[in-house]
C-alpha positions as CSV (number, residue, x, y, z in Angstrom):
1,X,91.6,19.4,169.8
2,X,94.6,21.8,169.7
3,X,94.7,21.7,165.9
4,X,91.0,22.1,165.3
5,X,90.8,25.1,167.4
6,X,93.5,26.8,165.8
7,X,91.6,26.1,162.4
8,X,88.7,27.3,163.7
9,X,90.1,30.5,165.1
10,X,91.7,30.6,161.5
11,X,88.4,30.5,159.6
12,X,87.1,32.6,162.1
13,X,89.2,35.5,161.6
14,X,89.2,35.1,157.5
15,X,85.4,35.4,158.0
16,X,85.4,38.6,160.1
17,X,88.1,39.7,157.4
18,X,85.7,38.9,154.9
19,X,83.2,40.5,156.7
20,X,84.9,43.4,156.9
21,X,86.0,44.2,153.9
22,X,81.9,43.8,152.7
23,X,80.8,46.1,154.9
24,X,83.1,48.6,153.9
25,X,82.9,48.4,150.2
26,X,85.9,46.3,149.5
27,X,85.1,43.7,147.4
28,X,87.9,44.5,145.1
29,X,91.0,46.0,146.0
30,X,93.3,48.2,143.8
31,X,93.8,51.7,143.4
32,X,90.4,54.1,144.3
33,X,88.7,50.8,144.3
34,X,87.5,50.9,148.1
35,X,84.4,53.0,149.2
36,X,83.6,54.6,152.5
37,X,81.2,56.9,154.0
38,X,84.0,57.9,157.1
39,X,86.4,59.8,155.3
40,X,87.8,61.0,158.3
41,X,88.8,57.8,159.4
42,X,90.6,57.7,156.1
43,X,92.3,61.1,156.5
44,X,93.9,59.7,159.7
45,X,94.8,56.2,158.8
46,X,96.7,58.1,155.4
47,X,98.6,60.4,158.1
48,X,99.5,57.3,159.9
49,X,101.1,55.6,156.6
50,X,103.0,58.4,156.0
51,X,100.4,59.3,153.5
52,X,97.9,62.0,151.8
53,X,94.1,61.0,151.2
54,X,93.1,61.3,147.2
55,X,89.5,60.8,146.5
56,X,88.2,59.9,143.7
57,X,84.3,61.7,142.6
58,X,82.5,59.7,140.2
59,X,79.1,59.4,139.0
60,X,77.7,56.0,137.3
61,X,77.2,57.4,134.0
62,X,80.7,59.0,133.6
63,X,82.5,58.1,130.4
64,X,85.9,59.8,131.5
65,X,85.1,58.2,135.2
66,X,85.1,54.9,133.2
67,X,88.0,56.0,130.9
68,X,90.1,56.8,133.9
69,X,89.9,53.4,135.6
70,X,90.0,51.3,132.3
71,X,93.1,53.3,131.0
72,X,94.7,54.7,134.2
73,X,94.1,53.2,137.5
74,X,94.8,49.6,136.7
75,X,98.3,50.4,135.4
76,X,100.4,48.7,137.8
77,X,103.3,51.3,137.2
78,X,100.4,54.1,138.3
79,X,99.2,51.8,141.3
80,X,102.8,51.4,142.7
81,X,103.6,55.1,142.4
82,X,100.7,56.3,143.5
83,X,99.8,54.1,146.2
84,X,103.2,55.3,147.5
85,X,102.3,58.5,147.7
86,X,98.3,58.4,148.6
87,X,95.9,56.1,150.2
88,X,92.7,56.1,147.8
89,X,89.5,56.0,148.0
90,X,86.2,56.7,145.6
91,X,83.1,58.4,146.3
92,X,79.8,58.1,144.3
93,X,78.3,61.7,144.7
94,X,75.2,60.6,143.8
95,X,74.9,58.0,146.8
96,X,72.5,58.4,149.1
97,X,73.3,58.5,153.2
98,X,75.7,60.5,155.2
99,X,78.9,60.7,154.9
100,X,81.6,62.2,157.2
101,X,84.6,64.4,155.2
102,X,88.0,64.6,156.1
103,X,87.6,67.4,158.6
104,X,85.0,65.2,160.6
105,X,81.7,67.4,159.6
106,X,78.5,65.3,158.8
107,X,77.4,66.0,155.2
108,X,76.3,63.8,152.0
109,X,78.4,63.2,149.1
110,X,76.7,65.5,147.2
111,X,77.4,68.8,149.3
112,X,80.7,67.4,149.5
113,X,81.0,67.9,146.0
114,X,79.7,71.0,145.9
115,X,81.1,72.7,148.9
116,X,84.7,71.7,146.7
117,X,83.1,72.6,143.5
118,X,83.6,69.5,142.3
119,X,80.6,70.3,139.6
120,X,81.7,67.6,136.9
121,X,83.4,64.5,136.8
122,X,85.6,62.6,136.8
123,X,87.4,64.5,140.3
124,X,90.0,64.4,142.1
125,X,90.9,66.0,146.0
126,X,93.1,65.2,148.0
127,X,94.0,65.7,151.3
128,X,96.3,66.4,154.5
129,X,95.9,64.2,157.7
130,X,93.9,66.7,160.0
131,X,91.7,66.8,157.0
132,X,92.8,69.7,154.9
133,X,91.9,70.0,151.2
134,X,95.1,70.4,149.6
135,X,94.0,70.3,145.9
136,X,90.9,69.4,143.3
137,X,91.5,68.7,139.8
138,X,88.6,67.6,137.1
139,X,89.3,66.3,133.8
140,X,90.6,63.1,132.3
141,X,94.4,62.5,132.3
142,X,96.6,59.7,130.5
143,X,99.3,57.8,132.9
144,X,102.2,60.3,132.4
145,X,99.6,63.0,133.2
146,X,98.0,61.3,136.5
147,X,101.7,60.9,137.7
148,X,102.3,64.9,136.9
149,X,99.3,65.6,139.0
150,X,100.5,63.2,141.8
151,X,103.8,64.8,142.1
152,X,102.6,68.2,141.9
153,X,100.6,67.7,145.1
154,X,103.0,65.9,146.6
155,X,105.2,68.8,146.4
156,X,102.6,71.2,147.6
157,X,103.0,73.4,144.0
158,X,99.6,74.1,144.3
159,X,100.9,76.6,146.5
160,X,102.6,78.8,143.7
161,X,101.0,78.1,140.4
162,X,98.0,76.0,139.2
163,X,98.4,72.2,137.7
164,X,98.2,72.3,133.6
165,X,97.6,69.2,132.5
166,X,99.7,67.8,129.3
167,X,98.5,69.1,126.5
168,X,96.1,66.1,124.4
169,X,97.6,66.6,120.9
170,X,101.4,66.1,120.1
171,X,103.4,69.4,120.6
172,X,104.8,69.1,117.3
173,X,100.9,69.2,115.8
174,X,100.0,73.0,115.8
175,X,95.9,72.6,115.0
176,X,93.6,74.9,114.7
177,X,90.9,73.0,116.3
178,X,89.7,73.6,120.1
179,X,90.9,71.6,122.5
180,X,88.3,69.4,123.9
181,X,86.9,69.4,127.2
182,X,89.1,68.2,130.0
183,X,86.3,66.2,131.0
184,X,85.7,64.3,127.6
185,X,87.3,61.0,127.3
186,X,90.8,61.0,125.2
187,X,89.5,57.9,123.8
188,X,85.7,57.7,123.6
189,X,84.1,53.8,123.4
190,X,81.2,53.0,121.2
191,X,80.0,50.4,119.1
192,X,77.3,51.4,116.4
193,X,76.4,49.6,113.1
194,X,77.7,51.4,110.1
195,X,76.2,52.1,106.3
196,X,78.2,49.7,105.4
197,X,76.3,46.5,107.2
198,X,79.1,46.2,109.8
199,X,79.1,47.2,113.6
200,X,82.0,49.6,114.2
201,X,84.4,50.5,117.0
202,X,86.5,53.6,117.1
203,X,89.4,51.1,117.1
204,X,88.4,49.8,113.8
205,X,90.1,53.0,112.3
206,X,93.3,52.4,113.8
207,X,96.1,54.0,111.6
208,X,93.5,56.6,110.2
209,X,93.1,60.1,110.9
210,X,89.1,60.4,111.8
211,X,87.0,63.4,111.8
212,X,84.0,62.8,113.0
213,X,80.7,65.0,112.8
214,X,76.9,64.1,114.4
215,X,73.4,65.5,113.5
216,X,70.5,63.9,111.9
217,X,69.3,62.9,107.9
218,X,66.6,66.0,108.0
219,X,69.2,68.7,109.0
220,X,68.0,71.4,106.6
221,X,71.5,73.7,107.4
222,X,74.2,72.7,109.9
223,X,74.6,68.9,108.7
224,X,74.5,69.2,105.2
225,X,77.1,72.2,105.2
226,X,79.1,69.9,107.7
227,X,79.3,67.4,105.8
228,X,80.3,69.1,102.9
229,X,83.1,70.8,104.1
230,X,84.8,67.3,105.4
231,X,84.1,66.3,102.1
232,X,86.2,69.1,100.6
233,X,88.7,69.1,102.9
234,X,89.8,65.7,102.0
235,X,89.4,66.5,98.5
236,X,92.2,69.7,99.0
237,X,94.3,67.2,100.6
238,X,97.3,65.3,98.5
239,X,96.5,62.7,96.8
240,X,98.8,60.2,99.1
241,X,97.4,61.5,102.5
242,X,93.0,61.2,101.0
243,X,92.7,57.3,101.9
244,X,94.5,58.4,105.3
245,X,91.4,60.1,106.6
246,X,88.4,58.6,107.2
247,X,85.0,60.7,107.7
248,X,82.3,59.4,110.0
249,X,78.7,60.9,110.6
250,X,77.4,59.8,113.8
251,X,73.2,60.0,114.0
252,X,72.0,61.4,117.0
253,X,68.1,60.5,115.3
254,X,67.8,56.9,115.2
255,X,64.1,56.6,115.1
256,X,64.2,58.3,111.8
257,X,67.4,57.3,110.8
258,X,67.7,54.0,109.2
259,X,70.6,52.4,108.2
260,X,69.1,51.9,104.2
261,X,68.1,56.2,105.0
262,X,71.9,56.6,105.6
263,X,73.9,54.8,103.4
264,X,72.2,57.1,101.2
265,X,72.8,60.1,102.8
266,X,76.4,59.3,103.2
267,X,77.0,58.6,99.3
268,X,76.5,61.8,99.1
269,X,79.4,63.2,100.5
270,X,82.1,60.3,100.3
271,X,85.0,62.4,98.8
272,X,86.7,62.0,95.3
273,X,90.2,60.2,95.8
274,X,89.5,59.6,100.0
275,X,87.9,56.8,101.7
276,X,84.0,56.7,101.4
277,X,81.6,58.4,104.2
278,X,80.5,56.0,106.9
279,X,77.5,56.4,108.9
280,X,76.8,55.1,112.0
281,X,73.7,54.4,114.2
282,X,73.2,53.4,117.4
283,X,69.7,52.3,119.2
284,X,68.3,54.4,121.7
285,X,70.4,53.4,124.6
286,X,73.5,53.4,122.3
287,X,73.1,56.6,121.4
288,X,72.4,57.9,124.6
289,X,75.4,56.4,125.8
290,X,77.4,58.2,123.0
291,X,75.9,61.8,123.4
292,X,76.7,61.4,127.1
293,X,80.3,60.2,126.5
294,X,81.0,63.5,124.0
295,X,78.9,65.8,126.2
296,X,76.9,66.5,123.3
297,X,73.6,68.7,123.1
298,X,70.8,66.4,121.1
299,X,67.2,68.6,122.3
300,X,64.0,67.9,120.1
301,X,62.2,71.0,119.1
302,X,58.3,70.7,117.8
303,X,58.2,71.5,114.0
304,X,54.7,71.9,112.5
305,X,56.0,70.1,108.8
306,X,58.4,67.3,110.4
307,X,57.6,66.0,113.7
308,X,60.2,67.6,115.6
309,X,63.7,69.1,114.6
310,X,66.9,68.8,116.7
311,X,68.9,71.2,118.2
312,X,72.2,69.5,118.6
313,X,75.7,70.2,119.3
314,X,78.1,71.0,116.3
315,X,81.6,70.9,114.8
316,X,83.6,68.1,113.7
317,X,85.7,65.6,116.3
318,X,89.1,65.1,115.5
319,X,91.3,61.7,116.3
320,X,94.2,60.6,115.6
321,X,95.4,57.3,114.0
322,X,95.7,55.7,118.0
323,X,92.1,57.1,118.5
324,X,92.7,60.1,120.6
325,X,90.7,62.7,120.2
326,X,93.1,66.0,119.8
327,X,90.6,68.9,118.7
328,X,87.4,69.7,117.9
329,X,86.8,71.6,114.5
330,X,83.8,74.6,115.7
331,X,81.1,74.7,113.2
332,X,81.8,77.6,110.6
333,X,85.6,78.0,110.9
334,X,87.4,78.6,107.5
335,X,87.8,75.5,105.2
336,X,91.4,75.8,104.9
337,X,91.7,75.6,109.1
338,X,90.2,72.0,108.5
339,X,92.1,71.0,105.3
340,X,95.5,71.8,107.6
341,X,94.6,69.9,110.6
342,X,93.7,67.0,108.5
343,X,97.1,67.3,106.6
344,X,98.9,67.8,109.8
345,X,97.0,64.6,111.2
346,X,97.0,62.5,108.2
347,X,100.9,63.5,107.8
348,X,101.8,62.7,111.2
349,X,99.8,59.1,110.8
350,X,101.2,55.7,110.1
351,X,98.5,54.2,107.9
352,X,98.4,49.9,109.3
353,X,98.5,47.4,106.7
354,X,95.2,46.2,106.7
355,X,94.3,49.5,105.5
């Protein structure tokens, strides 16, 4: 009778454990993988452990949210260090409910967010035991630049200067292409069918310098010229760095767009010497999905003589050959600018062997 007791006090307690961590949004466990509506509790229990409290604001339909804990968090160096350091947590501000912050003051995640001005995401504050906000950063960061960030909170430098995070392209690479937004993913994810007949990831170009511009087939201007000036700036490149780069012209109009409409289109302006345009297009939700991820502008406009016309965001993206996007090439700036970051780029790449 001993015995079975003993098991039953054993079951008993994994259930409440169980139970426990369900009711406090634990199903997984990792770092910023718990949720809780008492961050004051948290605060405290991090001041106990020797600890600061870093929480993590996201929102469900963040790319560099999801970026950050597909390429970041799960790093078990990054876990180890940072769990060290911080006790994490994450916070939906777009949940509904009250929530209680750090300093013990009844709010909702989304004044939460605003009272630390935490207007985009993905965020990061962190904070001392009696509840203090220490620091906030937003923007996306690869490993070496989440531990930067860690350690410059850690050592209270937010006291003396502000955190720069690592700059996205090589030091070495001088481009004259703006950096993108800290909030855009390094490494966007898509998959969208291609003028060619295949579906395409921005993997598939590993090895390649890609530049990357989006619009629609019934541009009457900013597409067009675009795509024509990719189209000569391969073209001025060497002859041995043209079949480095490869050109890509995302739709952001798929209704009108078909894929037999833009293989087409693309012929046009495959380069002499360089590897051929590829369109891409994406369904509705695809698409979507993809203006979102590259905080793009896509707005239809009423137009008497076609339907509607697009106002959308433009420039060229630039990536690497590991698929990290470095710069963004603004609509208008000189040719040459864009013939030398793709030289620079196309130098600086190690074409693979299947291409």
């Amino acid at each position: 009778m001993a015995v079975v007791a003993t098991i039953q006090r054993g079951l008993g307690f994994a259930l409440a454990l169980l139970a426990l961590h369900a009711a406090a949004g634990e199903a997984k466990f990792g770092l910023f993988s718990r949720s809780t509506a008492d961050l004051q509790a948290e605060a405290r229990a991090a001041g106990a452990e020797g600890k600061q409290l870093a929480v993590f604001l996201t929102l469900p339909d963040c790319a560099g949210c999801r970026e950050m804990e597909r390429n970041v968090h799960p790093l078990p160096a990054v876990d180890q260090a940072f769990s060290r350091k911080f006790r994490s947590v994450r916070l939906d501000i777009s949940a509904a409910g009250p929530l209680l912050d750090p300093a013990g003051r009844s709010t909702t995640p989304a004044a939460f967010a605003q009272r630390l001005r935490a207007v985009a995401t993905p965020s990061y504050a962190f904070f001392a035991a009696d509840g203090q906000v220490l620091y906030r950063y937003t923007g996306t960061l690869d490993a070496k630049g989440f531990g930067q960030l860690a350690d410059y909170v850690v050592c209270g430098s937010y006291e003396r200067y502000p955190f720069v995070a690592p700059a996205r392209q090589a030091s070495r690479l001088k481009l004259h292409a703006e950096p993108p937004a800290a909030t855009v993913p390094r490494q966007p994810q898509f998959s969208l069918a291609g003028s060619d007949g295949k579906t395409h990831q921005l993997s598939d170009f590993a090895g390649l310098t890609v530049a990357l511009a989006v619009g629609y087939t019934q541009c009457p201007d900013v597409c067009p010229t675009t795509l024509a000036e990719m189209k000569a700036a391969v073209e001025g490149l060497p002859r041995h760095l043209r079949r480095r780069v490869q050109l890509l012209f995302v739709t952001l109009d798929p209704e009108r767009d078909q894929l037999s409409l833009l293989k087409d289109y693309a012929a046009a302006f495959s380069p002499n010497g360089g590897r051929p345009l590829l369109a891409l297009r994406g369904d509705a939700a695809a698409t979507a999905d993809f203006i979102r991820q590259l905080q793009l502008v896509a707005e239809r406009q009423p137009s008497a003589s076609m339907g509607y016309t697009l106002d959308h965001s433009a420039g060229i993206f630039l990536f690497d050959g590991q698929g990290r996007l470095l710069g963004l090439s603004p609509y208008g700036q000189p040719l040459e600018k864009l013939r030398s970051d793709l030289a620079a780029l196309a130098a600086a790449t190690k074409p693979h062997a299947h291409h």
